[in-house]
C-alpha positions as CSV (number, residue, x, y, z in Angstrom):
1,X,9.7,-33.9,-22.1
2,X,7.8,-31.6,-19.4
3,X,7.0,-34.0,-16.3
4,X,5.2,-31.3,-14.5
5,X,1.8,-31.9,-13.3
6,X,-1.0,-29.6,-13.0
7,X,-0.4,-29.8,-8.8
8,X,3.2,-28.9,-9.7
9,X,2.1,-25.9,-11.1
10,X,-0.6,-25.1,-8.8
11,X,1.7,-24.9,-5.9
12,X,4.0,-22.5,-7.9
13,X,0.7,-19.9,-8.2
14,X,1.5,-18.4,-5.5
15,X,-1.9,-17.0,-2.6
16,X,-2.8,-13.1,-3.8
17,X,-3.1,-12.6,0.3
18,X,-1.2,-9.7,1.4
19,X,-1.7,-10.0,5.3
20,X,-4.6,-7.4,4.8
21,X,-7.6,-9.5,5.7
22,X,-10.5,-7.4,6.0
23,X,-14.0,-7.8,3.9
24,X,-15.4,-5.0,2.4
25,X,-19.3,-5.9,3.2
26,X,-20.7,-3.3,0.3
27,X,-18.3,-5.2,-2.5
28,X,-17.9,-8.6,-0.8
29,X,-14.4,-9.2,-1.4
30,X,-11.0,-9.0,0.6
31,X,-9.4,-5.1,0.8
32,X,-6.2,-6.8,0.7
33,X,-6.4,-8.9,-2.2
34,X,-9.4,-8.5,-3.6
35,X,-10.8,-11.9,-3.6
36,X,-14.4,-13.0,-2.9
37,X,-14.8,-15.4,0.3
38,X,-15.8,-17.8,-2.3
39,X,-12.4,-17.5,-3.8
40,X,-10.4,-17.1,-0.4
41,X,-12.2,-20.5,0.8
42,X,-11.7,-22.2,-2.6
43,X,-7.9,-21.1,-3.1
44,X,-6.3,-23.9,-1.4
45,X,-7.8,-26.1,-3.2
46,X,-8.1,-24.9,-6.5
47,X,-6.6,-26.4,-9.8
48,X,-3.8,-24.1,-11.4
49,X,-6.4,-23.0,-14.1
50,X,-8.9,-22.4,-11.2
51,X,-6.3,-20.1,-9.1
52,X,-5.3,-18.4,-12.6
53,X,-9.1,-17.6,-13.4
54,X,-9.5,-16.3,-9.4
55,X,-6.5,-13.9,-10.4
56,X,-8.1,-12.7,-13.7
57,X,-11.3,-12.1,-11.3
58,X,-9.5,-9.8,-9.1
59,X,-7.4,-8.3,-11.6
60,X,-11.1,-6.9,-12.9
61,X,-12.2,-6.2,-9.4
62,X,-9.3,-3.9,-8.7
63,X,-9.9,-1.6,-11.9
64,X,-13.1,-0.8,-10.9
């Protein structure tokens, strides 16, 4: 039986920061880790599905 919860989890998803906060105004996310201020002010919040759909985001941004 699997008694973990959906917080469980959500702690275990672990911030994409990398200590390199700076905004790049022309793209409007985070050099660092590539997340929108949108998803940086949302993160601790954020349900585990939330935080996993925020990394799939950035995961896109960073190709490009």
């Amino acid at each position: 039986m699997n008694t973990q919860t959906d917080s469980d989890f959500t702690v275990s998803i672990p911030s994409p920061c990398t200590g390199v906060c700076r905004l790049e105004v022309a793209r409007r996310f985070c050099v660092g880790c590539g997340r929108t201020t949108q998803e940086i002010a949302a993160w601790p919040t954020a349900s585990a599905q939330a935080r996993l759909t925020i990394l799939q985001a950035v995961r896109v941004r960073q190709k490009k």
